[in-house]
KOLLOTOR-732845 format. One line per 2 residues: number of its first residue (from 1); their letters; for each residue x, y, z of C-alpha. Coordinates in nm, 2 decimals. Layout:
BEGIN
NUM) a) X/Y/Z | ...
END
This chain:
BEGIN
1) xx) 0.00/0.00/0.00 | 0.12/0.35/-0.11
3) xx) 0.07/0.62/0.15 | 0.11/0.94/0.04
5) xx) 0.29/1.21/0.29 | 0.08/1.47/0.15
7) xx) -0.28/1.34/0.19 | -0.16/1.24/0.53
9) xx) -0.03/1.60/0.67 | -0.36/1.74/0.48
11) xx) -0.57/1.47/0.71 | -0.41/1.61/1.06
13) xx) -0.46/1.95/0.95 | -0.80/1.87/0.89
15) xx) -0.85/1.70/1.18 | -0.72/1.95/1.39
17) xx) -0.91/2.25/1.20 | -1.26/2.00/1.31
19) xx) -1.12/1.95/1.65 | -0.98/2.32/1.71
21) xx) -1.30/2.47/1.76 | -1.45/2.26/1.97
23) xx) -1.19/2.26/2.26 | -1.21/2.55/2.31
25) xx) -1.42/2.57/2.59 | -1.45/2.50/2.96
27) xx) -1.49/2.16/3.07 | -1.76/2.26/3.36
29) xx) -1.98/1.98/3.32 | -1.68/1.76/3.43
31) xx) -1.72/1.61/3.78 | -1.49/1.73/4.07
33) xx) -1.34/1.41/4.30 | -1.59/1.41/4.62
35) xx) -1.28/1.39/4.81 | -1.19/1.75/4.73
37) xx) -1.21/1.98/5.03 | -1.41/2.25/4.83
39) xx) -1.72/2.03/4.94 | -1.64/2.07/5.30
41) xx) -1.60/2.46/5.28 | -1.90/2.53/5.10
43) xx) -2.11/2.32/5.31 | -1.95/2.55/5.59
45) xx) -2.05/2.87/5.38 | -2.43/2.69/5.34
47) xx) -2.43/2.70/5.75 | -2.33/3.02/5.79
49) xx) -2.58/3.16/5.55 | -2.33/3.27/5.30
51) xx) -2.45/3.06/5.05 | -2.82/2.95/5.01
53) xx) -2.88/2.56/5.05 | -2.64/2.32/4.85
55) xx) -2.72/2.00/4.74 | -2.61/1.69/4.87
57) xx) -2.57/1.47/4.59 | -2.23/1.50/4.51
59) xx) -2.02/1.49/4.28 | -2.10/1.84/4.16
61) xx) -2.02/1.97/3.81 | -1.70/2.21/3.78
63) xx) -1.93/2.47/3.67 | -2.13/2.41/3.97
65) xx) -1.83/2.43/4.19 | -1.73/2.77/4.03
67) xx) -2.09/2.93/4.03 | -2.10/2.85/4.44
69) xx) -1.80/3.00/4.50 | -1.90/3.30/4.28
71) xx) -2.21/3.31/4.49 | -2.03/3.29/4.81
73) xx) -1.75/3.58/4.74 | -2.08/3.79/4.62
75) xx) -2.22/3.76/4.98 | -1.85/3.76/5.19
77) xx) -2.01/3.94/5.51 | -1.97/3.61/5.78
79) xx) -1.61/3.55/5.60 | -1.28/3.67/5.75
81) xx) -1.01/3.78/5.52 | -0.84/3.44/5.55
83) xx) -1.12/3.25/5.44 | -1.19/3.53/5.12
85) xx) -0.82/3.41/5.02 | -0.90/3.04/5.04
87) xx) -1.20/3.06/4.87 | -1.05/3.27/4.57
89) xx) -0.76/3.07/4.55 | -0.97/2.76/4.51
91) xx) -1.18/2.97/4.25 | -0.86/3.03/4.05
93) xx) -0.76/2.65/4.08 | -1.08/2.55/3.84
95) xx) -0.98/2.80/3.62 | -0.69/2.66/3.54
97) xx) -0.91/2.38/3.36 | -1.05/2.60/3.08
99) xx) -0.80/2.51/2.84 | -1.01/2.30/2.59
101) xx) -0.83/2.00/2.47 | -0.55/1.88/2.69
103) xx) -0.33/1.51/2.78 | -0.31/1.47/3.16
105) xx) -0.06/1.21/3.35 | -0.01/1.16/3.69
107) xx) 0.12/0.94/3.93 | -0.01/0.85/4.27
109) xx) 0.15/0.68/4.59 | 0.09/0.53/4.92
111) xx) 0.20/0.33/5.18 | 0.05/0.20/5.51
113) xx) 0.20/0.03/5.80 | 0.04/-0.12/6.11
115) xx) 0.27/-0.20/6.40 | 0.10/-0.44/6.66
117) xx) 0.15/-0.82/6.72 | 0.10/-0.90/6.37
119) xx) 0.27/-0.61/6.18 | 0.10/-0.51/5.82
121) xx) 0.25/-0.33/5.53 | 0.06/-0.18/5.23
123) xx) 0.18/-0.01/4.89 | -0.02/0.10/4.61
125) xx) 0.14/0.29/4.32 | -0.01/0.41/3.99
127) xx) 0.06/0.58/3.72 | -0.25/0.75/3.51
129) xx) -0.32/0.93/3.20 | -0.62/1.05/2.96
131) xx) -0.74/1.32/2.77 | -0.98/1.56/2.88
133) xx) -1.16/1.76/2.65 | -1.52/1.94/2.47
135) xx) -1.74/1.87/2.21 | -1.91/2.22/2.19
137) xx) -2.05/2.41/2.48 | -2.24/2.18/2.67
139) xx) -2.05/1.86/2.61 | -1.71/1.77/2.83
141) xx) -1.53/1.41/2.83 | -1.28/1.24/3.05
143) xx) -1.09/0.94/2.88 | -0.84/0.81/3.14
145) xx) -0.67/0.47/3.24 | -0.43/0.39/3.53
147) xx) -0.20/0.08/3.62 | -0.15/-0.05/3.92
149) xx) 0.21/-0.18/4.12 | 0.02/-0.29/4.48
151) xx) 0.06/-0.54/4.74 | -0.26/-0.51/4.92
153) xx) -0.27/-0.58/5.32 | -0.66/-0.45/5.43
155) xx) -0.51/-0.51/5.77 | -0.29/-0.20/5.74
157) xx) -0.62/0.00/5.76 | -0.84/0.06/6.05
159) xx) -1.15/-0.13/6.09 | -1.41/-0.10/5.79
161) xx) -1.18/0.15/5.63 | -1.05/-0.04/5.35
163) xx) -1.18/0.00/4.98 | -1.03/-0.07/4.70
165) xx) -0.89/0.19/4.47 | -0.80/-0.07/4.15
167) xx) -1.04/-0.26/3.92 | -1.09/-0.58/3.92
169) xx) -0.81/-0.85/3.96 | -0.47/-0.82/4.01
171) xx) -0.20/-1.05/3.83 | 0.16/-1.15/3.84
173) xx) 0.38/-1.44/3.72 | 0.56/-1.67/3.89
175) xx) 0.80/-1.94/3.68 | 0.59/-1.84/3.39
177) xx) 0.23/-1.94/3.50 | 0.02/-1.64/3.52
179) xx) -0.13/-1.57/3.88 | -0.43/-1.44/3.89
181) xx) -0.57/-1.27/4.26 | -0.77/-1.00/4.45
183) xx) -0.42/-0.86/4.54 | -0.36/-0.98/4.92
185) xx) -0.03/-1.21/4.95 | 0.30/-1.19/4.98
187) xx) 0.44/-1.05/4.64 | 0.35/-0.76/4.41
189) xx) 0.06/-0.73/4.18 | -0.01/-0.56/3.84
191) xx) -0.37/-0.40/3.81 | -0.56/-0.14/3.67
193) xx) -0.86/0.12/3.71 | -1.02/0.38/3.43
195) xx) -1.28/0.64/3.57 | -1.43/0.75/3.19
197) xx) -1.68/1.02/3.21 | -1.93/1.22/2.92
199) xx) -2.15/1.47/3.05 | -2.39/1.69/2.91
201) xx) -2.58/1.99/2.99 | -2.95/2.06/2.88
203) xx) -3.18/2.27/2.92 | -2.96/2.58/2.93
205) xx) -2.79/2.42/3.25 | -3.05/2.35/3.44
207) xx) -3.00/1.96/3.36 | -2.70/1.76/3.32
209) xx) -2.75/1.39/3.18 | -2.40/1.19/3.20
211) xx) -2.25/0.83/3.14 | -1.97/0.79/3.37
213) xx) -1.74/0.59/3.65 | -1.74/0.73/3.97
215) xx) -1.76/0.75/4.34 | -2.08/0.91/4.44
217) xx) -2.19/1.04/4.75 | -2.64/1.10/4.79
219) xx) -2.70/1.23/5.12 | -2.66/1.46/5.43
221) xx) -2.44/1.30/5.67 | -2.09/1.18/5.68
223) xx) -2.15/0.84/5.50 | -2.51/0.82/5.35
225) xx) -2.71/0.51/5.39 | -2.84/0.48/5.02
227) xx) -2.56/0.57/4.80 | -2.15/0.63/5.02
229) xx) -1.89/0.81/4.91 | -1.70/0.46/5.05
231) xx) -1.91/0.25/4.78 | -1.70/0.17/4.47
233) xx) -1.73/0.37/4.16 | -2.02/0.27/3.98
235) xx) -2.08/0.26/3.58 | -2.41/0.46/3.57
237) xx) -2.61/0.67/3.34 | -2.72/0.95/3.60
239) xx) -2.94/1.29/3.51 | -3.00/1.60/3.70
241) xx) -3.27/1.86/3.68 | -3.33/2.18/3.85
243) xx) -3.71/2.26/3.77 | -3.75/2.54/3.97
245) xx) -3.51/2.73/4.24 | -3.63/2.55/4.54
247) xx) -3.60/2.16/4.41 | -3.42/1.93/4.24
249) xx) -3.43/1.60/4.06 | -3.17/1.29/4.09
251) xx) -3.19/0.97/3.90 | -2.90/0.70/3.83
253) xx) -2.89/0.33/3.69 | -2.58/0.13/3.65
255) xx) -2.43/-0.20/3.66 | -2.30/-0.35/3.97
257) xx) -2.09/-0.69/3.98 | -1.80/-0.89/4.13
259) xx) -1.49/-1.03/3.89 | -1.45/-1.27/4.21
261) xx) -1.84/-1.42/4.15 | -1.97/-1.30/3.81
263) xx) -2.20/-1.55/3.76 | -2.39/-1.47/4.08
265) xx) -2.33/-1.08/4.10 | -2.50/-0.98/3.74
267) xx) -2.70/-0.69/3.91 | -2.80/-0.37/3.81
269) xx) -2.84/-0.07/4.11 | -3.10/0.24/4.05
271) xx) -3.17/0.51/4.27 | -3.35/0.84/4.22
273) xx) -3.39/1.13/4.48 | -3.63/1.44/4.48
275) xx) -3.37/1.75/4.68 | -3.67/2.00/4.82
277) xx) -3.53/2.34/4.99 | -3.88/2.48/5.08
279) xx) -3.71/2.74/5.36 | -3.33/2.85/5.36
281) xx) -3.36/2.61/5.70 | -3.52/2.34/5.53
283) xx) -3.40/2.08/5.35 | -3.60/1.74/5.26
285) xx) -3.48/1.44/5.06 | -3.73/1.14/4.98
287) xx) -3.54/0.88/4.74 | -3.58/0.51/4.64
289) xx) -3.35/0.24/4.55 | -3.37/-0.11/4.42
291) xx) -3.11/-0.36/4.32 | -3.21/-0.59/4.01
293) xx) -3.05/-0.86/3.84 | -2.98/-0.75/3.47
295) xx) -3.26/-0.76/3.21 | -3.44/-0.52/3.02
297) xx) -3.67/-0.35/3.30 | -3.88/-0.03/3.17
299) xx) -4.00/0.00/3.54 | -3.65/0.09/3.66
301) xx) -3.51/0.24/3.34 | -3.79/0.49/3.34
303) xx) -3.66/0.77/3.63 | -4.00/0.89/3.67
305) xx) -4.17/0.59/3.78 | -4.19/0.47/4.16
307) xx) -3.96/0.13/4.20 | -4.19/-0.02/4.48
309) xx) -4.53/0.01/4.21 | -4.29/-0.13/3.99
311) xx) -4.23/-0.42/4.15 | -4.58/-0.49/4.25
313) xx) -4.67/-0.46/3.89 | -4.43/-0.71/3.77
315) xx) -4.41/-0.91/4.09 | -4.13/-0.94/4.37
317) xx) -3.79/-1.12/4.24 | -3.61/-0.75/4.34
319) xx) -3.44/-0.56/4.64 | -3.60/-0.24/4.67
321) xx) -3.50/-0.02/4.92 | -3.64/0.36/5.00
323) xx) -3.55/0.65/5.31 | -3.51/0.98/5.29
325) xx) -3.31/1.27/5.44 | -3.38/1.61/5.68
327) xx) -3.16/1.86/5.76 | -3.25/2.20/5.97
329) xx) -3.03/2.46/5.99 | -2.99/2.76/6.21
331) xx) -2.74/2.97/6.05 | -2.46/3.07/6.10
333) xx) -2.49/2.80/6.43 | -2.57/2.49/6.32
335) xx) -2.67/2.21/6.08 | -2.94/1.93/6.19
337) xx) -2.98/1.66/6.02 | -3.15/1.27/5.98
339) xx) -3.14/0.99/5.72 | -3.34/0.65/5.73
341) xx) -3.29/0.38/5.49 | -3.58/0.12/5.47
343) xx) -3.51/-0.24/5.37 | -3.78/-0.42/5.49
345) xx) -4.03/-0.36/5.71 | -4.33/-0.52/5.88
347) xx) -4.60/-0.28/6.08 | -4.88/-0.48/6.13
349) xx) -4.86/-0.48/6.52 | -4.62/-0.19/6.70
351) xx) -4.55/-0.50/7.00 | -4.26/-0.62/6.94
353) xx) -4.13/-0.39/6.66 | -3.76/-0.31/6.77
355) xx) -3.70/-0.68/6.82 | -3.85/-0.86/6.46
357) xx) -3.53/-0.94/6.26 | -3.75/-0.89/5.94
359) xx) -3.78/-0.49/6.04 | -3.48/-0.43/5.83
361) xx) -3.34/-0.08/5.84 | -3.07/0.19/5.92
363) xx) -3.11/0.53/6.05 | -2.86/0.82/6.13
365) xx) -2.93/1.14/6.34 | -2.63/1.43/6.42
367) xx) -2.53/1.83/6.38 | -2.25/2.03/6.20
369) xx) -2.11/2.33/6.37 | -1.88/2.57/6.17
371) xx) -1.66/2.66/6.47 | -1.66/3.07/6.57
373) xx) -1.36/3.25/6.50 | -1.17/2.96/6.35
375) xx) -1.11/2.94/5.93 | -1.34/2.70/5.77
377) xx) -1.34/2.45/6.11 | -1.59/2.22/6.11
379) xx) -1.72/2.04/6.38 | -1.93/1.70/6.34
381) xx) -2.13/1.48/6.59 | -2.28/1.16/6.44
383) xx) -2.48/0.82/6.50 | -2.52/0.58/6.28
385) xx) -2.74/0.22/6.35 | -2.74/-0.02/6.09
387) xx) -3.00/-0.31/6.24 | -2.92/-0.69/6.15
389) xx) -2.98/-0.82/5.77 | -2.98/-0.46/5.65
391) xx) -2.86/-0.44/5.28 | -2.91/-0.82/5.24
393) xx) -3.10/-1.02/5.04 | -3.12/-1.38/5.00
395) xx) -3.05/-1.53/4.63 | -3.29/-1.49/4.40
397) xx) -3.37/-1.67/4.08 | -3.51/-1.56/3.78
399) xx) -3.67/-1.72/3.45 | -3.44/-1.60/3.24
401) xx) -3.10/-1.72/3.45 | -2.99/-2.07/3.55
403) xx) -2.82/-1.97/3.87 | -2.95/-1.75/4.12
405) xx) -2.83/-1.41/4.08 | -2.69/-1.23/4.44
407) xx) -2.91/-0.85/4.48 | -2.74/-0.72/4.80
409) xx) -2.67/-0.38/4.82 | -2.26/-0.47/4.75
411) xx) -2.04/-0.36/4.48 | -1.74/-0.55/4.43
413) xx) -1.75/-0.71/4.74 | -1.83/-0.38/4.90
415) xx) -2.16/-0.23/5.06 | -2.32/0.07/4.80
417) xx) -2.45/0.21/5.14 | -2.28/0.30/5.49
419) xx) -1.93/0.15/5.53 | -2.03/-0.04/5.83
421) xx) -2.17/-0.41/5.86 | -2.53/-0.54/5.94
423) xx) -2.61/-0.53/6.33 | -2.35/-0.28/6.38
425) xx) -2.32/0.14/6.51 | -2.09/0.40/6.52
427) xx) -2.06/0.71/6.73 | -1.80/0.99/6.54
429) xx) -1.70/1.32/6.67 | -1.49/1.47/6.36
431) xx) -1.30/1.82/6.32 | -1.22/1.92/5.96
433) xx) -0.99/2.25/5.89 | -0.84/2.45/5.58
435) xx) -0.69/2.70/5.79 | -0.51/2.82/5.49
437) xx) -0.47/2.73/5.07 | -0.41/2.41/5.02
439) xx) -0.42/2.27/5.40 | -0.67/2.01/5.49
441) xx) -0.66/1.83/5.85 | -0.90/1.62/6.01
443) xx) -0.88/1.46/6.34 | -1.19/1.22/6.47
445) xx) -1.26/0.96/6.69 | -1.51/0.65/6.60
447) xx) -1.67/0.40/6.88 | -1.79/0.16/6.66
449) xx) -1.99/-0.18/6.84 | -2.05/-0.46/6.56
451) xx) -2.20/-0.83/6.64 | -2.23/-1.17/6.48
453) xx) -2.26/-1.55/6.53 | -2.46/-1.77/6.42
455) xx) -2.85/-1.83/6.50 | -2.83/-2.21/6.53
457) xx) -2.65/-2.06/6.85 | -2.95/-1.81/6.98
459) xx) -2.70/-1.56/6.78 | -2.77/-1.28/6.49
461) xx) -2.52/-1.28/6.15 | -2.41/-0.93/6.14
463) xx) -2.25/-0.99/5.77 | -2.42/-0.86/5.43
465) xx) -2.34/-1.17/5.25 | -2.56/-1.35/5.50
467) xx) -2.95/-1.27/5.45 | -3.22/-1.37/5.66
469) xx) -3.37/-1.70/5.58 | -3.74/-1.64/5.60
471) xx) -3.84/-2.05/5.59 | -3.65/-2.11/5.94
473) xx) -3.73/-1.74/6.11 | -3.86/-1.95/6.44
475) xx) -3.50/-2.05/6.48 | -3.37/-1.72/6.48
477) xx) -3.35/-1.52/6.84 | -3.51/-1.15/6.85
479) xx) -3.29/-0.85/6.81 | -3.15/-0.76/7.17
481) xx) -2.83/-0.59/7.05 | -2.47/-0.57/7.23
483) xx) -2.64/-0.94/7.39 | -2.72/-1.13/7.07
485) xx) -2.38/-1.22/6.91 | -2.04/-1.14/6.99
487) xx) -1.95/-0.81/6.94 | -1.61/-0.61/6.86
489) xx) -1.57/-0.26/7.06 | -1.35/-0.06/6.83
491) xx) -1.19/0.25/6.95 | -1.03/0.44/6.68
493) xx) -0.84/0.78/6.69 | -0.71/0.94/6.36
495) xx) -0.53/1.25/6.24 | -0.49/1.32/5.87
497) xx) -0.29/1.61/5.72 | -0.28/1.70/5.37
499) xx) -0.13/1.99/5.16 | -0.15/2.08/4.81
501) xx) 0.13/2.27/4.62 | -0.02/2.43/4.37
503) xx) 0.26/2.58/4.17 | 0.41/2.23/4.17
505) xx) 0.01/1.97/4.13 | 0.13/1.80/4.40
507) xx) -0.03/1.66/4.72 | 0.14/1.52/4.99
509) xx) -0.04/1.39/5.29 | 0.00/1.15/5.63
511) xx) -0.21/1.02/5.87 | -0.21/0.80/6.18
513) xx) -0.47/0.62/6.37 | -0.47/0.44/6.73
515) xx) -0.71/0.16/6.72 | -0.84/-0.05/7.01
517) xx) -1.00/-0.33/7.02 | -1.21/-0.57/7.19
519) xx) -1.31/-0.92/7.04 | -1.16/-0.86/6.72
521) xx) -1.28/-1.04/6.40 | -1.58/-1.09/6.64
523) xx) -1.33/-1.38/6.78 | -1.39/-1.34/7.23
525) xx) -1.12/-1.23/7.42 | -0.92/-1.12/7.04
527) xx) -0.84/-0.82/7.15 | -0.56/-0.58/6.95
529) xx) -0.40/-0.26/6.99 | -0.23/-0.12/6.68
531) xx) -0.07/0.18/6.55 | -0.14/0.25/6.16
533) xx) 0.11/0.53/5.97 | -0.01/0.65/5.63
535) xx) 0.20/0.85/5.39 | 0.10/0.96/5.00
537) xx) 0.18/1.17/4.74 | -0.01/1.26/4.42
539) xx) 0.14/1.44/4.13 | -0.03/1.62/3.85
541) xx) 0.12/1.72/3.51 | -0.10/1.88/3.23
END
């Protein structure tokens, strides 16, 4: 084949006269990480009363980010001048992305250590890159892939503070056979991750409609029950509307699944939420979930239409799941706020309610205080009760499989909702700060109680891959919890400091926790003390 030099230098200027104009814009329909501080500070300016009511289902849009902070520096009166300089700094820092086309790479660290009578060492390393850019105005795109050099130790991390931050499996060779594994043993491991996302604004911004791979966080508290900011990144097709200036709409439907079990875990998760803000006090969140194993279902495709009349209409072989969120807030004092998540519940007769194992569900009640006199401090009180056989869900078969198909509320072998197990609470008392640019330091302590056992044994399962089985309920003992298993008490303290350089796109950051605890691995008389270090560093280069 001939190729001509000429045709092909008349092709790439071509193709860059087509692409040219159509980088040239912002990318502000991208999403920004939910572990970016920004969220923290403008909740902060919400209490105050600087800014009106923000949503809480996050991640927001970069052009959402930008607009509240515009707001915010319109309305500076309950800011000092410190904060003012955070706020525009950060501003500046999303500017930086309205470049139009553009290659990214970056490379990420961290390593973990626990010292105690079993010593634990963890390592993940990746290197990342993609391309980021427009299709016109309203249309942004993130194509990105990252590979992986870990040797993964979950006992490095405090209790129920592992996820995973690579994709799928994780392989190696040894004397040329091929090993394949989720990561945890005693050599290093090659594995991957990609985050892709398209999003588009309608409606002259008031919508957004996207297909993308993220970490999502739906709800007021520190950890929602529906839909965590701890769950792993979902492939969804999500859409967002603002109808009016006091309300907003919410839906999402993806696929959920487990390289480890993908015969049983070929699920689907959708979830949609109505945001009210009646009052600049009030805030009001009803929302619905279901978890469904995959077919072509017009009943939870279609965002509009309620998932429980859904499944009446086409009969019960689904997990649906609803709640709903409350927050009051006095400004510039203090934030209010509940969340209930409803698996299952049975109301025929009040006697006996708070002890029926099939009255499944998980609540959460606590404040926010922006603390006086003190940059961007945050204070947060929270309790969080998840009762037994909450997000579980026996096997359920189908016509149209030949094995049953697993419809939990887990992703990847981790829950979509609050971090914690079935039968389980947690008492935190957090502090967040960004005294200054780039800064971010937390320091919190977590009591968290958590029971299992086995009810051939007068003892409750507090594990989400074990369901209640309705045929043998007589066997099972009533709810009476801290007495109806054996249950860890986990003290945990932790202090995390990160700070960004901007000049340089790097983030460095360390933490250590103190953990304590009693009847570890729910195992009596286990009990462990250790002392976890964490050190990271994130680089950026555009």
């Amino acid at each position: 084949m001939n190729i001509n030099k000429k045709n092909i230098k008349r092709c790439l200027v071509l193709l860059l006269f087509i692409i040219s104009p159509l980088t040239i814009f912002a990318q502000d329909q991208l999403s920004v990480n939910i572990q970016d501080p920004i969220y923290s500070i403008l909740e902060i300016c919400s209490i105050r009363g600087v800014l009106p009511q923000i949503s809480y289902v996050k991640p927001f849009n970069t052009g959402n980010i930008k607009e509240y902070i515009k707001s915010t520096l319109g309305n500076r009166m309950r800011l000092n001048d410190y904060e003012v300089v955070i706020l525009k700094n950060a501003y500046d820092s999303y500017l930086n992305d309205d470049i139009g086309l553009r290659f990214f790479a970056g490379e990420e660290s961290e390593i973990r250590a626990a010292f105690s009578r079993n010593n634990s060492f963890h390592s993940v390393n990746m290197i990342q890159g993609g391309i980021i850019g427009t299709l016109g105005p309203s249309l942004a795109y993130n194509m990105n892939l990252g590979v992986f050099l870990d040797k993964v130790d979950p006992e490095a991390f405090a209790p129920y503070d592992f996820t995973k931050k690579w994709d799928g499996f994780h392989v190696w060779s040894v004397e040329g056979k091929v090993l394949y594994s989720d990561g945890i043993n005693d050599h290093l491991n090659f594995s991957f991750n990609t985050l892709p996302e398209l999003s588009l604004d309608i409606l002259d911004s008031k919508g957004n409609l996207k297909i993308a791979r993220l970490r999502r966080e739906w709800g007021v508290g520190d950890g929602s029950l529906s839909l965590s900011g701890t769950a792993r990144p979902i492939e969804a097709i999500t859409g967002s509307i603002r109808p009016n200036s006091w309300s907003n709409f919410h839906f999402l439907t993806g696929i959920l699944g487990n390289w480890q079990d993908k015969l049983n875990e070929q699920k689907m998760f959708s979830i949609h939420r109505l945001e009210m803000f009646p009052f600049e006090w009030l805030y009001l969140s009803p929302w619905e979930s279901v978890v469904w194993a995959k077919r072509m279902e017009l009943s939870y495709l279609n965002p509009l239409m309620s998932y429980f009349m859904g499944q009446q209409i086409i009969g019960d072989v689904d997990n649906i799941a609803l709640g709903g969120d409350v927050a009051i807030t006095i400004a510039p004092y203090i934030r209010l706020y509940f969340s209930l998540f409803i698996d299952e519940l049975i109301i025929s007769e009040l006697k006996g309610f708070f002890q029926r194992l099939n009255n499944q569900y998980a609540w959460q009640v606590g404040f926010k205080i922006p603390l006086p006199s003190l940059p961007f401090f945050l204070l947060t009180f929270q309790y969080t009760k998840i009762e037994p056989y909450s997000y579980t869900h026996y096997p359920q078969e189908l016509p149209q499989y030949s094995n049953s198909i697993n419809i939990n509320f887990s992703h990847d072998g981790e829950n979509i909702g609050y971090h914690l197990p079935p039968n389980s609470d947690e008492f935190l008392i957090k502090v967040s700060s960004y005294p200054i640019s780039g800064l971010a330091a937390t320091v919190q302590y977590q009591l968290i109680r958590h029971g299992t056992g086995d009810h051939l044994k007068g003892q409750i399962e507090g594990d989400i891959n074990i369901w209640l089985d309705y045929g043998t309920i007589s066997d099972y003992p009533p709810k009476d919890f801290l007495h109806d298993g054996i249950y860890e008490w986990i003290n945990i303290f932790k202090v995390n400091i990160s700070y960004t350089f901007p000049s340089l796109q790097t983030t460095v950051w360390g933490e250590y926790s103190y953990v304590n605890v009693r009847n570890y691995w729910n195992i009596q008389g286990n009990d462990v003390v250790k002392n976890l270090i964490g050190l990271g560093i994130k680089i950026n280069t555009w």
